[in-house]
C-alpha positions, 0 to 999 in steps of 0.5 A: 500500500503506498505511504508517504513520510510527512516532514513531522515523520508520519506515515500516510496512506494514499491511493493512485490510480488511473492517468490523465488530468490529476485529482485529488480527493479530500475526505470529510471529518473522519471519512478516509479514501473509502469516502469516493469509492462511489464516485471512483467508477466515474472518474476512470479518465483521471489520475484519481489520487485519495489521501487518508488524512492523519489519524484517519483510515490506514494513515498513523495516529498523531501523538499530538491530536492538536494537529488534527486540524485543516492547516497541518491536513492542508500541509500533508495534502501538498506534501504528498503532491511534491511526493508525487511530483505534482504542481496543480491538481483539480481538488475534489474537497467533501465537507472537510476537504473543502475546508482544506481547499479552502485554506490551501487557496491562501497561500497555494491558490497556484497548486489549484486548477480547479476546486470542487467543494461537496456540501462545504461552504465557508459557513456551518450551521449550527445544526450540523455542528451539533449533529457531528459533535454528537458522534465524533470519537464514540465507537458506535454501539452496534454489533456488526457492519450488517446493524450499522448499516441497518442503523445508518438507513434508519438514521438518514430515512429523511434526508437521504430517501430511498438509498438502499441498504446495500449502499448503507453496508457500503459506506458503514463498511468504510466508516467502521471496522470489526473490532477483536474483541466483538462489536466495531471500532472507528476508522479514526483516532477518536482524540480527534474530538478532543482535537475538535473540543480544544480548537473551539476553546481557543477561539475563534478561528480563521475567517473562513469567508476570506479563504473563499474568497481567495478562490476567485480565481480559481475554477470553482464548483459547488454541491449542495444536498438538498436535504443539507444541514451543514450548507444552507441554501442562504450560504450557497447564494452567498457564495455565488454572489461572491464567486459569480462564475461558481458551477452549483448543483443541488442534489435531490434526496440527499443530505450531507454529503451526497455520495458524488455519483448522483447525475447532479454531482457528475455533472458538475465535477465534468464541468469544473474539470473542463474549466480547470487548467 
């Protein structure tokens, strides 16, 4: 499996298949390269390349959880491009990865030929906060992968309708892990809430509008579920007042995130990409 070092000496896993124009794909919170395994059969005429961020998926625990945050993660995102020899890349950003394209656009809007934020913008609402606090770093209290997967549909029966349980398998295959000892364990450091408890008790962070708006230049593309508690409809009409040739799509039937492979998402990943130099 490659890995690459970063320069405080983690080891991180990546994936890197396919040739073409380069994309890179930034999870979400506490996703891993698992998270664009749906969107993966789409992308055959790219250089499809996924990070698993530190702490997360086959990547090394930081002994420092601190560092779990979107400056040092931006880092590691152009170090394993400098490792792969690679001076700009297409940057498909969900929840978090939008976030660290964000941030990246501050100081190496360069690397960037075109971004695509899924359910990201540079407000979150309270709502999602709270929804995301409520799980982040609990092992969750299921069985097996097959009652995870039964809870994840029940759980998302309203913001994601009619997606059938095979998907949900799928995606609790990815998010969860059989542990030895029965039951399942997270694919993540669970320290990352005390990453995220410690960053919110330090105050405020970076203005997260003004890392958008670093991104004027750049190619830009926005998705939005329809059914999203994390980007409001408000937000992203904001964001296209501010980025008036932003390409938005909102995707039916789902909530944060979509899964990437619906028609809506396509197309405006393929549009983005025919903008992206």
């Amino acid at each position: 499996m490659p890995q690459f070092t970063t320069t405080d000496g983690l080891r991180l896993h990546y994936e890197d298949e396919g040739d073409g124009a380069p994309v890179l794909c930034l999870a979400g919170l506490t996703r891993n390269a698992r998270d664009f395994d749906f969107l993966a059969p789409h992308m055959r005429d790219c250089r499809l390349i996924r990070m698993d961020y530190r702490g997360r998926g086959l990547s090394d625990h930081d002994p420092d959880f601190m560092n779990y945050n979107i400056v040092r993660e931006g880092q590691d995102a152009l170090e394993l491009l400098d490792h792969l020899g690679l001076a700009r890349v297409t940057l498909i950003g969900t929840s978090r990865g939008g976030l660290i394209a964000m941030a990246l656009s501050l100081s190496h809007a360069d690397r960037l030929a075109g971004v695509v934020l899924n359910d990201i913008g540079p407000e979150v609402s309270a709502e999602g906060i709270e929804r995301i606090m409520d799980y982040v770093g609990k092992p969750p209290a299921m069985a097996d992968l097959d009652e995870a997967a039964r809870a994840l549909k029940a759980i998302h029966a309203t913001d994601f309708p009619g997606v059938p349980l095979e998907r949900w398998r799928a995606q609790a295959e990815a998010m969860f892990e059989e542990a030895p000892a029965g039951g399942l364990g997270l694919r993540y450091d669970p320290d990352l809430r005390k990453a995220l408890v410690g960053q919110a008790g330090a105050g405020e962070g970076p203005d997260l509008w003004t890392l958008f708006d670093h991104l004027k230049d750049t190619p830009l593309a926005a998705i939005r579920g329809a059914n999203s508690d994390l980007l409001s409809v408000e937000t992203l009409e904001k964001m296209q007042a501010r980025h008036p040739g932003m390409i938005v799509e909102t995707v039916p039937d789902r909530g944060h995130v979509p899964f990437l492979d619906e028609a809506e998402s396509l197309r405006a990943i393929r549009a983005l990409m025919e903008k992206a130099t």
